[in-house]
N, C-alpha and C positions, 0 to 999 in steps of 0.2 A: 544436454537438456534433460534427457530421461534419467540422470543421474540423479540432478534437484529433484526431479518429480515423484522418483523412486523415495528418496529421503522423507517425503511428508505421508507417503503413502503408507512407509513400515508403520507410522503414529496410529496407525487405525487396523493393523490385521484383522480383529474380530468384527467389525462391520464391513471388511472387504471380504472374509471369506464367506458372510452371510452375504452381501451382495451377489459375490459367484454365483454362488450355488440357485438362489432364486434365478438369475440371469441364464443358467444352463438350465433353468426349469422350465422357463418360458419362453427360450429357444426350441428344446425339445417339444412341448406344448403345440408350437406355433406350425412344427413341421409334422406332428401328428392328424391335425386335422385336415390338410388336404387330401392325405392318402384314407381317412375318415370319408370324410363326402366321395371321396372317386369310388371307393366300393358301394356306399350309400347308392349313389346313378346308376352302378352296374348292375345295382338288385332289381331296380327299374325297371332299367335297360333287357334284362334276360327273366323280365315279368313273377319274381318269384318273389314268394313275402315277404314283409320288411321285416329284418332281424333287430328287436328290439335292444338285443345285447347292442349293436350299433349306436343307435340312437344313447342309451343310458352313458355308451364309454364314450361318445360326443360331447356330451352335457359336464361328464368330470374331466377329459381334457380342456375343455371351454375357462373351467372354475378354475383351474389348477392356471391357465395361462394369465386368466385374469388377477388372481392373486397372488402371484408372484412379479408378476406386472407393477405390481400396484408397490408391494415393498422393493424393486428394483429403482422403480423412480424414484420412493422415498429415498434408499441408502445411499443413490447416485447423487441426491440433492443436497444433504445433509455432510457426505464427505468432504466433496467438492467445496461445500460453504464455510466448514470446518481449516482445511488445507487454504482456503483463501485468506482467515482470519490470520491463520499461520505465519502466512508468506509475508502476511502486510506485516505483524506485529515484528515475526524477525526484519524484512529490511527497514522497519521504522526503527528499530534496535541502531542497525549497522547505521544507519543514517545519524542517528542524533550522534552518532562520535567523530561525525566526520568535521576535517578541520573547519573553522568560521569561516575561511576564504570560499569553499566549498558554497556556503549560503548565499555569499556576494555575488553570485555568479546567476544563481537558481532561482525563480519564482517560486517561492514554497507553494503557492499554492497549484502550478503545474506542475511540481513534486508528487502534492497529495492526490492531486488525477492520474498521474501516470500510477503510483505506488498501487494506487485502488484499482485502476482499469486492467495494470498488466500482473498480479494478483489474481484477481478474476479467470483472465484467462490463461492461465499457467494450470490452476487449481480445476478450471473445467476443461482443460485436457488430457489432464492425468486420468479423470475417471473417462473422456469421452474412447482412449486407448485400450480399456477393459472393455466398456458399452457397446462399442460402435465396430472398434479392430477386430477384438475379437468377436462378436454376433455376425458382421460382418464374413469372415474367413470363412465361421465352423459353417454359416448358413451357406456362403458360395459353394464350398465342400461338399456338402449333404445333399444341396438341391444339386448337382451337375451327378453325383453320384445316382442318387435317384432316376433322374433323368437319362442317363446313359445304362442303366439298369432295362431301364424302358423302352427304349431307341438308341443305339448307338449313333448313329448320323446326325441326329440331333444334338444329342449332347455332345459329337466332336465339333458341328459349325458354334452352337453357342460360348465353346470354350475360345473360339476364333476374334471374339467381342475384349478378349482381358490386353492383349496386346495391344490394340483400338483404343481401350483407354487409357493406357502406361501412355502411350504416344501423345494424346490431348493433355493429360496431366503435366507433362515434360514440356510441353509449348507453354503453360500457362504457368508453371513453376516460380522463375525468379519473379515476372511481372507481378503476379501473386505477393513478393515477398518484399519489394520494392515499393507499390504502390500500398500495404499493409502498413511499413512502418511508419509513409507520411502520411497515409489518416490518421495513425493513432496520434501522432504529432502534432495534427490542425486540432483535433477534438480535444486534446489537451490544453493545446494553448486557449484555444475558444473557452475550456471549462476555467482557466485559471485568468482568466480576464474578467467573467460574471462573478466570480467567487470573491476578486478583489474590490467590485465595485459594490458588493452586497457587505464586504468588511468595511469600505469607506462609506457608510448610506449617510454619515451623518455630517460628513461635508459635505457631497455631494447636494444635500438638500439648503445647506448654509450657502453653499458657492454656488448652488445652480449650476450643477455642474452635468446635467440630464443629457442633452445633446451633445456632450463633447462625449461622453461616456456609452453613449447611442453609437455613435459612428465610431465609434473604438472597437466595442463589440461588434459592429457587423463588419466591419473588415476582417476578424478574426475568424467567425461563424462564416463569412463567405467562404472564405481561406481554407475552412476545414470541409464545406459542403462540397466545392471544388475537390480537393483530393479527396473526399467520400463518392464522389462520380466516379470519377477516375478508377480509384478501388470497386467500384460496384460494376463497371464494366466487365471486367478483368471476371471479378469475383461470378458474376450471373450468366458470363459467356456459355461456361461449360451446361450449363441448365436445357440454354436452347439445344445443342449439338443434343446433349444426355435425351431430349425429348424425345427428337426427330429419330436416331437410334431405337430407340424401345417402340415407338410405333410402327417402325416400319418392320422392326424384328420381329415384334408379334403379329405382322401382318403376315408374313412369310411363314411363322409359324404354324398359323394359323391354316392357313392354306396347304401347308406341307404337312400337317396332321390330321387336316381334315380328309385329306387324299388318302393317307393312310386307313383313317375311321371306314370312309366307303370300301376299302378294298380290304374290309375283315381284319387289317393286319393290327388294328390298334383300336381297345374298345371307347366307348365313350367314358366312363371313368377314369383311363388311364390318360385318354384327351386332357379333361378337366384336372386332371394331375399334374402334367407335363406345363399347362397353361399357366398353374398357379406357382410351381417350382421355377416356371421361366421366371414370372414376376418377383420372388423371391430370392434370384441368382443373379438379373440385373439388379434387383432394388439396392443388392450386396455391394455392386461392385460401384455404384451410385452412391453410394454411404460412403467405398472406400474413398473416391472420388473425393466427395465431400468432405473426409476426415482429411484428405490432404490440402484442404483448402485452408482447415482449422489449425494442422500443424505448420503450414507458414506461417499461418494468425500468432499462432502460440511462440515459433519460432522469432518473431519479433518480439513480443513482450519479454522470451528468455535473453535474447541478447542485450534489449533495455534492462532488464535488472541484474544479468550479467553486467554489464558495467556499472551498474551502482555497487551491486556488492563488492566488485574488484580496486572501489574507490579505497584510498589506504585510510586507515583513521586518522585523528588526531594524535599526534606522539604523546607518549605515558611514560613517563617514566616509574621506576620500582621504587626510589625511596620515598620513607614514610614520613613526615613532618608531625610530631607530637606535639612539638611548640616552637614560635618563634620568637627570637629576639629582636631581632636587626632584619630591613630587607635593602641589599645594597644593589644597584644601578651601577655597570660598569660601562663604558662610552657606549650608551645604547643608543644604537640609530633605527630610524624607521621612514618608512615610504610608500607613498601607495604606486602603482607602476605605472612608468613613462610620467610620471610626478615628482615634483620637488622634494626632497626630505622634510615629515614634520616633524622630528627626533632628532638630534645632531647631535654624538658622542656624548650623550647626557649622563653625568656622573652625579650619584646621588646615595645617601644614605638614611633610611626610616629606621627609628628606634624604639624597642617597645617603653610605653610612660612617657610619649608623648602625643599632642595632638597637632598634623600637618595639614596645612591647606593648599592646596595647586590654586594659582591663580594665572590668565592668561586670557589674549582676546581671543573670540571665537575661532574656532577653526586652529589651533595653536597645539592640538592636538592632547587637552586634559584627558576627555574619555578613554582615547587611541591609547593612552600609557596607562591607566587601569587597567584595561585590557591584557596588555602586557603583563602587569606586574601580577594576572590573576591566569597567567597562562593562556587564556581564550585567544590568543593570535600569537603564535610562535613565528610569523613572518620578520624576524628583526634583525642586526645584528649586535653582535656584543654580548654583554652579558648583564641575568639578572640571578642573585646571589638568594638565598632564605638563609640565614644566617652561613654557612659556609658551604651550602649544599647548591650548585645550580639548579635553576629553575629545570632545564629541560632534563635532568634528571630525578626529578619530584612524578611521584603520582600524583598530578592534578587532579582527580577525581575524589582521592582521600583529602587534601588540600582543600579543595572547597567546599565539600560534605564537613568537613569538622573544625577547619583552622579558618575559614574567610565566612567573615558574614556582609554582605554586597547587597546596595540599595542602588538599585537602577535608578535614572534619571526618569524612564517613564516606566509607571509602576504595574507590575506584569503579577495579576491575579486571576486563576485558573477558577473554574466551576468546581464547586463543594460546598462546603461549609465554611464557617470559618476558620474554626480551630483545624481542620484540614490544609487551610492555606497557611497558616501559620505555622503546622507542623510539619508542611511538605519536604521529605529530603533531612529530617532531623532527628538526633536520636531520640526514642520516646522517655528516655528517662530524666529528659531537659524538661518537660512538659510543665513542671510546678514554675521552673525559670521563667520559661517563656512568660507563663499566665500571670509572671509578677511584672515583668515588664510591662504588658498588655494592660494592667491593672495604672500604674504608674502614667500611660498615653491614655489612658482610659480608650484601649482598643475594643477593651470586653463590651462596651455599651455603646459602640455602632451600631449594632445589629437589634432588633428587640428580641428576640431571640437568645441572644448569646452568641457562644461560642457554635451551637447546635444550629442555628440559622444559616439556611443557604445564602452563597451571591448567586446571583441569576446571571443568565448570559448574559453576554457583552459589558457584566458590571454595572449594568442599570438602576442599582442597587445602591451604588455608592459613589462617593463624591471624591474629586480628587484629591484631596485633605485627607479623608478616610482610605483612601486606598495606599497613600503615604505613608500613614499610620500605621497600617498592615502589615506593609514590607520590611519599614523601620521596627517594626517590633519583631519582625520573622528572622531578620539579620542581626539584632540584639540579642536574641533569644536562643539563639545558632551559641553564644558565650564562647567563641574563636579569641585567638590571638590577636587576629587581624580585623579589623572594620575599616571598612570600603565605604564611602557613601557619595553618589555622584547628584548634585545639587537636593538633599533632604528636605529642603525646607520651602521649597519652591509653591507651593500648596498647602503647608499648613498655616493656620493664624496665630497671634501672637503667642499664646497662654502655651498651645503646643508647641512652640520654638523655645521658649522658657524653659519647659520642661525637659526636651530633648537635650539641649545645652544642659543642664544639670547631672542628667544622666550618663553625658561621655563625660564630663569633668571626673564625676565621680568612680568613674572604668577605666579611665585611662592609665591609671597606674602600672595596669596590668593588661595594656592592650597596646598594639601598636594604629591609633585612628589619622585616615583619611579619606580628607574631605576634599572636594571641588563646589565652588560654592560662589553665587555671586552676592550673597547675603553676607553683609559686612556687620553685621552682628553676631554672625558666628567667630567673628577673628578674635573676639574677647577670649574664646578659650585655649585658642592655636598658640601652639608653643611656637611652630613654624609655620613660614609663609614661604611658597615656593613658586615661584613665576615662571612659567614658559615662554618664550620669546620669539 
């Protein structure tokens, strides 16, 4: 774990060593002023003037502790929030290459909780290990040193308390780590159940579907307030024990240095010295206490992203696909598990200057071999060919970035602009292309705006015809070998179906187009028709 931690933490030396430094400022600070006031009393105390030198170097350790204070919390806040943005952006990296089966499995939306919560607390432990570890040690250090400077007896029974709390810590250890993972688990699932129901509002409000979605969430948010008990037991136990300890120890102290104070041996100064370095030396070991609370805390979220990250990717392979001609299908089969075959030794060959249509009843599995034939599910067997190169030897990532342009069946438009969505993922030197396509679907005057006009969340903005429009001209525009298009036509109106048919007839020379389509006016331009069965 301190491995990871270490790795985000090199990103920022010069705000950690400015952090240090204020943090050993205001450590120092903090322990200057008690032995400040115990001389202040003793001036009192043995009725002689007040030494204004006193007073003045009170007032600048005062300022000196406060402002470094002040920039310690800033740098602690900003790094931490810095290394968090880190951690999410790399494992949102590792994550998007992970294979599709990977998604089938996952709630994306208890993905994006977990990614964010345990982020969080990965990135607020690294710096709490500088903050808390260290101020912590150097302070236990100084105040027992001080302390037994002053009174040995003293400072050997209070060194007697460190053992005391290895022992409470070591009882409360695994439970700690045990009942940490499944809170984070119910709070998860609890956040990725409202998150879904605030994605679906608008059936929801069509289906009335309020109450069923009611009691769905509160089994979940039960589920999670239940193992938050449980966690919070565990977690708050050590508080009551840590109390009763410090009161009684400063009872004792109390008592054992006031006996002192009477019998000459210890003035009143060094009293109020002794009093405030105890509180300083338990609050120490209090903190450590508490940090081991947070590195179980943390020690969960690291083994939760430990296993994300150790998830393998999707396979890549290194060759480049420049162009293609032919894509051949050699007995491809497919299945989804403890399920039927929906692919059966299917032999097939796509040629470029023509145009193919998949035809089949539902469920007969059209999508399922797009998918395929675009690499996004390597679950298959057999083989698929791009002219004589296999697929699972293709870089898929250059493959669909340059050679495929692929029109979802529902049409998936991201927040920007428009010419933003259009250009997403493409090179910018196609930009005139595109905007001629865009010009030809009259995509350009969707928007009044233009190209420069935003879509708004959730696409409120546009109509499913228009958001068709978009993708179809985004996947056009791409000018790949290959066009993909899973039912195009499904939401646009006539004049746009015209047009779209016009524009593969006239590409197709030089592309290899397929369609899935239940739109029987598109068969007009299909060289081939291809039925699944």
């Amino acid at each position: 774990m301190f491995k990871l931690i270490a790795k985000y933490l090199k990103r920022y030396k010069g705000e950690l060593i400015v952090f240090t430094t204020m943090l050993f400022m205001s450590i120092s600070a903090s322990f200057l002023i008690p032995k400040i006031l115990g001389e202040y009393i003793d001036s009192f105390a043995k009725g002689t003037t007040i030494n204004k030198y006193i007073i003045y170097l009170f007032i600048t350790v005062v300022l000196i502790e406060s402002i470094s204070a002040y920039f310690t919390k800033y740098l602690r806040t900003k790094i931490s929030n810095r290394i968090t943005l880190d951690i999410i952006k790399d494992l949102t990296s590792h994550i998007l290459k992970l294979p599709i089966s990977f998604f089938k499995t996952k709630d994306v939306m208890y993905l994006s909780s977990r990614v964010n919560g345990d982020s969080f607390n990965l990135a607020d432990f690294s710096t709490r290990v500088i903050s808390e570890v260290v101020v912590s040690l150097i302070s236990l250090l100084v105040s027992y040193v001080y302390i037994f400077a002053i009174d040995f007896n003293i400072g050997f029974r209070l060194v007697l308390l460190i053992p005391l709390y290895i022992t409470i810590y070591k009882l409360l250890e695994k439970s700690l780590f045990d009942r940490s993972f499944k809170q984070k688990e119910g709070i998860n699932k609890a956040m990725a159940v409202m998150n879904n129901q605030y994605l679906n509002i608008k059936y929801t409000k069509i289906n009335n579907w309020y109450r069923a979605f009611e009691e769905n969430l509160k089994i979940k948010t039960d589920e999670a307030q239940s193992t938050f008990e449980k966690y919070a037991k565990i977690l708050f136990a050590f508080n009551g024990i840590d109390t009763l300890i410090k009161r009684l120890g400063i009872l004792v102290l109390i008592a054992y240095s006031g006996s002192l104070v009477l019998r000459d041996m210890l003035t009143i100064g060094e009293f109020t010295i002794i009093i405030a370095y105890f509180n300083i030396s338990f609050n120490s070991l209090t903190g450590l206490i508490e940090f081991s609370k947070f590195y179980q805390d943390a020690k969960v979220s690291y083994f939760r992203v430990k296993e994300l990250l150790e998830t393998t990717h999707e396979k890549n392979g290194e060759a480049i696909m420049d162009g293609v001609d032919e894509i051949t299908l050699k007995n491809l089969t497919f299945g989804y598990d403890k399920g039927p075959k929906l692919l059966n030794g299917l032999n097939y060959t796509f040629n470029k200057g023509k145009v193919y249509c998949i035809k089949g009843k539902n469920g007969a599995g059209k999508s399922t071999l797009l998918e395929l034939i675009t690499g996004i599910d390597s679950c298959y067997e057999g083989d698929i060919f791009y002219n004589k190169e296999n697929l699972r030897n293709i870089n898929l990532y250059k493959l669909r970035s340059k050679v495929i342009g692929y029109v979802e069946q529902n049409p998936n438009i991201v927040e920007g602009n428009l010419l933003y969505n259009l250009t997403l993922g493409v090179e910018m030197e196609k930009i005139n292309y595109i905007k001629e396509v865009c010009e030809k679907l009259s995509v350009d005057k969707i928007l009044p705006k233009g190209y420069e006009d935003n879509i708004t969340p959730n696409n409120v903005n546009l109509s499913g015809g228009e958001k068709q429009k978009i993708i179809i001209a985004r996947a056009l525009g791409k000018d790949g070998d290959i066009i993909i298009m899973d039912e195009p036509t499904s939401a646009l109106d006539l004049k746009s179906k015209e047009k779209l048919k016009a524009m593969l007839s006239n590409i197709k020379k030089d592309k290899i187009i397929i369609l899935i389509t239940h739109d029987n006016s598109l068969e007009d331009i299909c060289d081939e028709i291809f039925t699944l069965v």
